[in-house]
matplotlib code that plots the C-alpha trace (Angstrom):
import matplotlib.pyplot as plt

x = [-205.3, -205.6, -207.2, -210.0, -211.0, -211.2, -213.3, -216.0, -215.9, -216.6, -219.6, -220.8, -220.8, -222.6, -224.8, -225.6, -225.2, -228.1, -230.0, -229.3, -230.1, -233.3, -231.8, -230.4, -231.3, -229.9, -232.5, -229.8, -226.6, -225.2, -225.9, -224.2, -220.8, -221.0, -221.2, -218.7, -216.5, -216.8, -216.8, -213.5, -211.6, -213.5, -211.8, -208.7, -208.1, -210.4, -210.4, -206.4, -206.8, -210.0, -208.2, -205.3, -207.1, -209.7, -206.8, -207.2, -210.6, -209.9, -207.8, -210.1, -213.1, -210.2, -211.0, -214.8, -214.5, -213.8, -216.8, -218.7, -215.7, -217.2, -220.3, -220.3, -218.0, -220.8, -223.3, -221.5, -221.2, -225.0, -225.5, -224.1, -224.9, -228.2, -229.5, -227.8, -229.5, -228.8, -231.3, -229.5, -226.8, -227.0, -227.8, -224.7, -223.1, -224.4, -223.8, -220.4, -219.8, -221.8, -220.0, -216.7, -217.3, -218.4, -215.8, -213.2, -214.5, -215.1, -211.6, -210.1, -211.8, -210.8, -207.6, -206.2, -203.2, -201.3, -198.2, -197.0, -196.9, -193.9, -193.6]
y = [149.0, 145.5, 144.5, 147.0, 146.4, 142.6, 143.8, 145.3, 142.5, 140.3, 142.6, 142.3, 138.2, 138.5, 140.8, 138.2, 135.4, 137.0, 137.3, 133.3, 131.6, 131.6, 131.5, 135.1, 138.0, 141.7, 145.1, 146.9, 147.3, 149.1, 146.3, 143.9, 145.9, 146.4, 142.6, 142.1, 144.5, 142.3, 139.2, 140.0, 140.9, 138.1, 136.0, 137.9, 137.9, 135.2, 132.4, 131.5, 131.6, 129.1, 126.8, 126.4, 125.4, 123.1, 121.4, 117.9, 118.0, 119.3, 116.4, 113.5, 114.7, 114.8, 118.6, 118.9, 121.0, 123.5, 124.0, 123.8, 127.0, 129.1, 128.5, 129.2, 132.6, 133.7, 133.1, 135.0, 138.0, 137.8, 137.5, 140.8, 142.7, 144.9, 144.2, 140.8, 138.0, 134.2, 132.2, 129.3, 127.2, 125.0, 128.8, 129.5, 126.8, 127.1, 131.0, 130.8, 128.3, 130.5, 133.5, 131.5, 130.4, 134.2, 135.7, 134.1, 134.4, 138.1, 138.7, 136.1, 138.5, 141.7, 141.3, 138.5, 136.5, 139.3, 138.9, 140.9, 140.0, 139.5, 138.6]
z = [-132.8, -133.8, -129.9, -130.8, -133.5, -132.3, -129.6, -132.5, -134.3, -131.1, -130.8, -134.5, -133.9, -130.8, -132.5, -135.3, -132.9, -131.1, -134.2, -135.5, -131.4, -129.8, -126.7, -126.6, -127.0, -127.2, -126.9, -128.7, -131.1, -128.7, -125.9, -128.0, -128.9, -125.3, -124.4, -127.5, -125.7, -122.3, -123.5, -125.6, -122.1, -120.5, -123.0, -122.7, -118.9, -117.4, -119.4, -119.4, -115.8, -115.7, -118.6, -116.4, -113.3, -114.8, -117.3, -115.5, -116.2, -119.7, -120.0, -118.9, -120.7, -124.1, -124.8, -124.5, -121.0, -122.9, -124.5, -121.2, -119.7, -123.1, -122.3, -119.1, -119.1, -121.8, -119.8, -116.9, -119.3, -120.3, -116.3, -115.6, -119.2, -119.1, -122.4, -123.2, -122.2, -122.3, -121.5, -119.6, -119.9, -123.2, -125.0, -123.1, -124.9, -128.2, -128.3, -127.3, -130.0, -132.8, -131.2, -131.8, -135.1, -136.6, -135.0, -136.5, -139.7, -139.5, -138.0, -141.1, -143.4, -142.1, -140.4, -141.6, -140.4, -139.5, -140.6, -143.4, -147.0, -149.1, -152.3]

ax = plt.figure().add_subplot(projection="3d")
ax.plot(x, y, z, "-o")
ax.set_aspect("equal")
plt.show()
């Protein structure tokens, strides 16, 4: 239940991360949940594998790769979405790092640590 509603919340952030960047855009909410949706088993599935086999160069560059493997699998998802768009790479970049950042806020906010609570 948690996963799901992860995957919503991934498409409210690209929804709103769509509506902050110049660089993409979305012709509907439903697009977006979609790409939300996408992007969320992207994240899932994909990237562990591509972190993994591009950790040397994770390593030399001291963490910033990763920011280019984000932008890049967003970019791949806005590739293959009709109705998401990215506009190149650096949008690629900058969404995946706006996407990142709302994301965690909205899933802070409504699910929170999850672990339960004691007194």
């Amino acid at each position: 239940m948690r996963f799901l509603v992860r995957l919503l919340l991934n498409g409210i952030a690209i929804i709103v991360a769509a509506w902050l960047l110049p660089g993409i855009h979305i012709t509907s909410p439903f697009a977006g949940l979609v790409a939300g949706i996408i992007l969320g088993f992207v994240n899932a599935i994909v990237r562990p594998v591509l972190f993994v086999l591009t950790l040397p160069f994770t390593l030399v560059t001291l963490g910033l790769f990763i920011f280019v493997l984000n932008g890049l699998l967003f970019w791949l998802v806005g590739s293959f979405i009709q109705g998401f768009v990215v506009a190149g790479f650096w949008s690629g970049v900058f969404g995946a790092i706006v996407f990142s950042l709302i994301s965690w806020i909205l899933s802070g906010l409504l699910l929170g640590s999850g672990e339960p609570r004691t007194r």
